[in-house]
TORKOL-539815 format. One record per residue (C-alpha): residue number from 1; residue in three letters; chain; z negated, y, x negated. Coordinates in steps of 0.1 Angstrom, whole numbers. Layout:
N
<site NUM; ala; A; <Z; Y; X>>
...
This chain:
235
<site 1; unk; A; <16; 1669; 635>>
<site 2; unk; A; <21; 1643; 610>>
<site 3; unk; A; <12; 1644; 570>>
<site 4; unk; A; <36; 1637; 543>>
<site 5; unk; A; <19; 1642; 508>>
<site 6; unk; A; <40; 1652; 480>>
<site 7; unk; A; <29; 1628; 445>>
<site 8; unk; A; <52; 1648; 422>>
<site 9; unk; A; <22; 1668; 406>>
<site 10; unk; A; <6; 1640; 401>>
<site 11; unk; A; <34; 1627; 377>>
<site 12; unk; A; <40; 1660; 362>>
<site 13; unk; A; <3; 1657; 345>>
<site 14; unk; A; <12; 1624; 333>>
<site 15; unk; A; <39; 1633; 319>>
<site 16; unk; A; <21; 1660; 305>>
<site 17; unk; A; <5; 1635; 276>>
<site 18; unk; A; <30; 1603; 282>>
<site 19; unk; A; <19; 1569; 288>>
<site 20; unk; A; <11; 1560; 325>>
<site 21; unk; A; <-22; 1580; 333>>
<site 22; unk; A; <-25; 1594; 360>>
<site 23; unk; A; <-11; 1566; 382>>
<site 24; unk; A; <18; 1581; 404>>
<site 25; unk; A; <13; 1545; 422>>
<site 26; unk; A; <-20; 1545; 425>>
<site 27; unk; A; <-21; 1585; 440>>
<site 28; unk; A; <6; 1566; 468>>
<site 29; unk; A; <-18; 1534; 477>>
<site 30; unk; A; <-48; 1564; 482>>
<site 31; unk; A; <-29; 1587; 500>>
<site 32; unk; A; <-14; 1559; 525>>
<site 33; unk; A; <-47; 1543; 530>>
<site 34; unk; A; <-56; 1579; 546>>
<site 35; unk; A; <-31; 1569; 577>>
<site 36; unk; A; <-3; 1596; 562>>
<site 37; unk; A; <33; 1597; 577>>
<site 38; unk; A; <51; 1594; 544>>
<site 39; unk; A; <48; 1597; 504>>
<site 40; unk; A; <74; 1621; 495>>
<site 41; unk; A; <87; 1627; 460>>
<site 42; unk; A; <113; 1651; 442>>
<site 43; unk; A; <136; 1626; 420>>
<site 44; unk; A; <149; 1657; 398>>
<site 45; unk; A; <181; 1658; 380>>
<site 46; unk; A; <158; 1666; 347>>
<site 47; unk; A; <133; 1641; 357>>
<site 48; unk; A; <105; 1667; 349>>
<site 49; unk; A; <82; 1647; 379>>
<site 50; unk; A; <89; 1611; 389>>
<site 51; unk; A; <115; 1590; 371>>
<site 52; unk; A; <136; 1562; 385>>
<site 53; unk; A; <111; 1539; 378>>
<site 54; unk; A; <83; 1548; 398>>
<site 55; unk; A; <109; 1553; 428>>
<site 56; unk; A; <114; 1516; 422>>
<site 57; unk; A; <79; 1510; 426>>
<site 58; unk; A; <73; 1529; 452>>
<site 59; unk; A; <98; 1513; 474>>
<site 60; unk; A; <83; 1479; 466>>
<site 61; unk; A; <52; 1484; 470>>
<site 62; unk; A; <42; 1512; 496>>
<site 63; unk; A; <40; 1505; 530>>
<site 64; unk; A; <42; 1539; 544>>
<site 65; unk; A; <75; 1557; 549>>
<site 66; unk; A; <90; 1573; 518>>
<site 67; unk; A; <106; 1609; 519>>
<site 68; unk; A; <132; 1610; 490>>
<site 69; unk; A; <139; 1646; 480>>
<site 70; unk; A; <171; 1651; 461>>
<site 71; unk; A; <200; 1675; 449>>
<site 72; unk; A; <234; 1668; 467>>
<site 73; unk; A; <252; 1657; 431>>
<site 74; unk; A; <269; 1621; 431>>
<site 75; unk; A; <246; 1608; 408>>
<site 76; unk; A; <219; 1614; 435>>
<site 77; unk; A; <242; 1598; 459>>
<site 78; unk; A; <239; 1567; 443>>
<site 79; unk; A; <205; 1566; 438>>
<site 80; unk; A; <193; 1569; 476>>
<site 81; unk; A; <228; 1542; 487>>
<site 82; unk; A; <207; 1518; 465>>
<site 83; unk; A; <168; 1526; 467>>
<site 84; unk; A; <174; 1530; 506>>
<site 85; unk; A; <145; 1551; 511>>
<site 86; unk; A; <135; 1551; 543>>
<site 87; unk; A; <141; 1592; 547>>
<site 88; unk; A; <155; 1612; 521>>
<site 89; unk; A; <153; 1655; 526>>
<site 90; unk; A; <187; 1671; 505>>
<site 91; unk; A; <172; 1702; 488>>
<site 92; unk; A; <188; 1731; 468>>
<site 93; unk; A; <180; 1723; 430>>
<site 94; unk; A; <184; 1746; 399>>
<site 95; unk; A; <176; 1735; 365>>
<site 96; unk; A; <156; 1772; 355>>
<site 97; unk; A; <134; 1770; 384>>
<site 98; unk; A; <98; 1767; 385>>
<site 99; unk; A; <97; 1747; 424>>
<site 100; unk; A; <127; 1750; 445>>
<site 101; unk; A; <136; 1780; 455>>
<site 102; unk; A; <150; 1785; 491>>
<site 103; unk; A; <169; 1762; 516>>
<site 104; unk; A; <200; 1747; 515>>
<site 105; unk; A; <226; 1770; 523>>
<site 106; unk; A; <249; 1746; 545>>
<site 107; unk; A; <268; 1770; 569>>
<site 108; unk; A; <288; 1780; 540>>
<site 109; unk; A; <304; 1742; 530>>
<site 110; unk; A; <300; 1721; 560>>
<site 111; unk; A; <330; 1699; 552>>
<site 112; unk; A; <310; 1690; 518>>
<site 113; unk; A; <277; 1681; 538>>
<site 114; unk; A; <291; 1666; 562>>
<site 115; unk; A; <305; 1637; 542>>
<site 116; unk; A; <274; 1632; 518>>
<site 117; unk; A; <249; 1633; 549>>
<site 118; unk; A; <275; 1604; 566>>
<site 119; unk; A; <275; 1581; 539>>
<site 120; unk; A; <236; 1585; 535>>
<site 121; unk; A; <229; 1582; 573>>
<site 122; unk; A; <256; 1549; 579>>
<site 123; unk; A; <237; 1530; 549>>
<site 124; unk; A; <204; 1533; 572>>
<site 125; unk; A; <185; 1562; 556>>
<site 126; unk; A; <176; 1591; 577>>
<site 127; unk; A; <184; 1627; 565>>
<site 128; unk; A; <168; 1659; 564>>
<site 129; unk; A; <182; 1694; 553>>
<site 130; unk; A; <160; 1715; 536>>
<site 131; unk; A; <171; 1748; 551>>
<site 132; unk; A; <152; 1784; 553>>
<site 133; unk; A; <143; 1798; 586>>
<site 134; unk; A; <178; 1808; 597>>
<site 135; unk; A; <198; 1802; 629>>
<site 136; unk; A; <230; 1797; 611>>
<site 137; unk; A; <219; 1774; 589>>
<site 138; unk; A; <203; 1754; 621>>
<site 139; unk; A; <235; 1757; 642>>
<site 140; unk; A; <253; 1749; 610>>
<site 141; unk; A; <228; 1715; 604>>
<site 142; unk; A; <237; 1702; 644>>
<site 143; unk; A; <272; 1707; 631>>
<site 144; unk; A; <266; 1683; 609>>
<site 145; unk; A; <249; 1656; 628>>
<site 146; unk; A; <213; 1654; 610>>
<site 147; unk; A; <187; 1647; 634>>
<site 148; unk; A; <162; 1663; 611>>
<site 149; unk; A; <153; 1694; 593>>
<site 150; unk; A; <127; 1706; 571>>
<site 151; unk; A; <124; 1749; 574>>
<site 152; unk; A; <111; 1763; 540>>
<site 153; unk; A; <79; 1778; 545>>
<site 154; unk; A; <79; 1795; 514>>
<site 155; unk; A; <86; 1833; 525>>
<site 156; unk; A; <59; 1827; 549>>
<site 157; unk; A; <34; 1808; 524>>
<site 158; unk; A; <39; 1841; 501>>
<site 159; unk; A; <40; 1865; 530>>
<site 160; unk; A; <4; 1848; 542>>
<site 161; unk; A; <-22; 1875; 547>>
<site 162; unk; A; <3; 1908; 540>>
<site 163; unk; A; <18; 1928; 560>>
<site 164; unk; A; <51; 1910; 564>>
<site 165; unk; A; <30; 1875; 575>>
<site 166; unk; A; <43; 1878; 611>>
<site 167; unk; A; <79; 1885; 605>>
<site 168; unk; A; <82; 1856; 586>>
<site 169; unk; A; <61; 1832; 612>>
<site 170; unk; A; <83; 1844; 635>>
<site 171; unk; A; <119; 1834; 615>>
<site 172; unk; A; <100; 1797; 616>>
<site 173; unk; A; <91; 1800; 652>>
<site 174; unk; A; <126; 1812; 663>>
<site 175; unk; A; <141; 1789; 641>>
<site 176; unk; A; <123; 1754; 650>>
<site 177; unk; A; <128; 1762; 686>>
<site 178; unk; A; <167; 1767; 685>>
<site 179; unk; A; <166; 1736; 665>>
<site 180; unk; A; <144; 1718; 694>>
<site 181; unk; A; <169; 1733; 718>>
<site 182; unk; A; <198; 1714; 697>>
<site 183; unk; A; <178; 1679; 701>>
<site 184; unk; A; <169; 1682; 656>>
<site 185; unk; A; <135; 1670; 651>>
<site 186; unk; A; <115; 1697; 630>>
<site 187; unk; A; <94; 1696; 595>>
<site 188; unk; A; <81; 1721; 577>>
<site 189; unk; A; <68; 1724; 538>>
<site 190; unk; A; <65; 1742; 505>>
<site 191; unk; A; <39; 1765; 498>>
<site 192; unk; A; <15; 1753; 520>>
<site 193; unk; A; <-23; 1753; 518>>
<site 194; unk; A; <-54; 1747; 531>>
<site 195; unk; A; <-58; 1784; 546>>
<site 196; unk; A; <-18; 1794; 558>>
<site 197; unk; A; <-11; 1756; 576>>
<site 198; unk; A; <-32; 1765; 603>>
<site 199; unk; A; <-1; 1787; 620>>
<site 200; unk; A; <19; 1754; 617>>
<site 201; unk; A; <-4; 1744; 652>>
<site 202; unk; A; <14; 1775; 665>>
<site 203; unk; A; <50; 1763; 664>>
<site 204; unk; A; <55; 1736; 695>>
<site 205; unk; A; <64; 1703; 688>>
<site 206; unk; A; <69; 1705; 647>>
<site 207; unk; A; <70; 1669; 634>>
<site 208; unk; A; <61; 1664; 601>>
<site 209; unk; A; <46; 1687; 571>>
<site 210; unk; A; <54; 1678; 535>>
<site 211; unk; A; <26; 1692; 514>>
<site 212; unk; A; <19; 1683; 478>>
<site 213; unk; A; <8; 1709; 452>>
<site 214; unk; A; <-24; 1722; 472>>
<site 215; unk; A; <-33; 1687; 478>>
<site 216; unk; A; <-31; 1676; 442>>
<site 217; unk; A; <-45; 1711; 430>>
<site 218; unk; A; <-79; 1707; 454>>
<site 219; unk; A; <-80; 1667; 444>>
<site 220; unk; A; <-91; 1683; 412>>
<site 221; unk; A; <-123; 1694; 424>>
<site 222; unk; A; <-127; 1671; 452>>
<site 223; unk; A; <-110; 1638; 446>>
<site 224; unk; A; <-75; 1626; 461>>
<site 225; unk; A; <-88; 1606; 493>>
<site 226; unk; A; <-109; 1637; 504>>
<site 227; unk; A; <-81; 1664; 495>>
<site 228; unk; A; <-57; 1642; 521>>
<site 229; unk; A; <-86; 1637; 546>>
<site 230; unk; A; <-92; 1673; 544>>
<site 231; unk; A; <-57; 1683; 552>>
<site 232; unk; A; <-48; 1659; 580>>
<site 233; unk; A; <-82; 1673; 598>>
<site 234; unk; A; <-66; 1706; 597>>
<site 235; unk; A; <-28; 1698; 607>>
């Protein structure tokens, strides 16, 4: 499996205080020199973790690939048509929430999605739905035409070590084979740590996880190169 590490933490602490410490560039230049896939970051509607700028930067100056998650809204649209990330993941966003809450759901306005991932996908950025663990919502994806997804781990991450654990690994397992089975390319993130990615290993052929807020939460202790290091010897 490959490693995409989620920056945003690392500006929501700067923009704790202001100013430009910590360095959401400098957090990218580490993280890539540790071989990751991608640097993947949440370009909110509130701007509550990286701003346009540092998006701007990013794309200049980064080598790796860069995962652009965003909110289906026009504005958005505009955004990734210009940046032209390399790889952008469309995720649910609510202005109340804490992280984002559950997947995408797309079965229920495929006309809509179908049009904003087409415009995306013929100005050369690949897309990724962010969708739970569902087989609708991964039949409704192929309908579509992504070639990626990314299941949300989350009920799983929570479920880790209790009694429902296994019911939720299984909705992943079920649902990243069906998707294999429809020729989608599979990811998985959010919630992940250093103790509950280890099932990832279990699910055949998953592509890519996005993890961020465990990374930047043991970098703490541990510094950011080892934090990365730590989790690509695990995935």
């Amino acid at each position: 499996m490959l490693l995409g590490v989620n920056i945003d933490h690392v500006a929501t602490l700067r923009n704790a205080r202001g100013g430009d410490e910590p360095s959401v560039l400098e957090a990218a230049l580490i993280s890539q020199e540790c071989g990751i896939n991608a640097i993947t970051v949440h370009l909110r509607e509130d701007r509550r973790h990286i701003h346009d700028s540092d998006l701007k930067e990013l794309k200049e100056k980064l080598t790796c690939k860069i995962n652009l998650e965003m909110a289906t809204t026009s504005e958005m649209l505009e955004i990734v048509l210009k940046t032209k990330p390399e790889f952008c993941c469309l995720v649910p966003e609510k202005r109340q929430e804490v992280t984002t809450e559950g997947g995408l759901d797309v079965s229920s306005n495929i006309p809509y999605y179908n049009e904003y991932v087409r415009k995306i996908q013929d100005n050369g950025t690949l897309v990724s739905l962010f969708i739970d663990p569902d087989i609708h919502q991964v039949e409704a994806s192929k309908e579509i035409g992504t070639k990626f997804i990314e299941l949300h781990t989350g009920a799983y991450a929570n479920a880790f070590g209790k009694d429902n654990e296994e019911h939720e690994f299984q909705r992943l397992l079920t649902s990243a084979k069906r998707a294999q089975e429809l020729g989608i390319t599979v990811n998985a993130g959010h919630g992940l740590n250093y103790k509950n990615v280890l099932r990832m290993k279990e699910i055949p052929n998953l592509h890519e996880l996005n993890i961020g807020h465990s990374i930047i939460s043991r970098a703490i202790f541990v510094g950011l190169r080892q934090a990365v290091l730590e989790m690509k010897e695990l995935i």
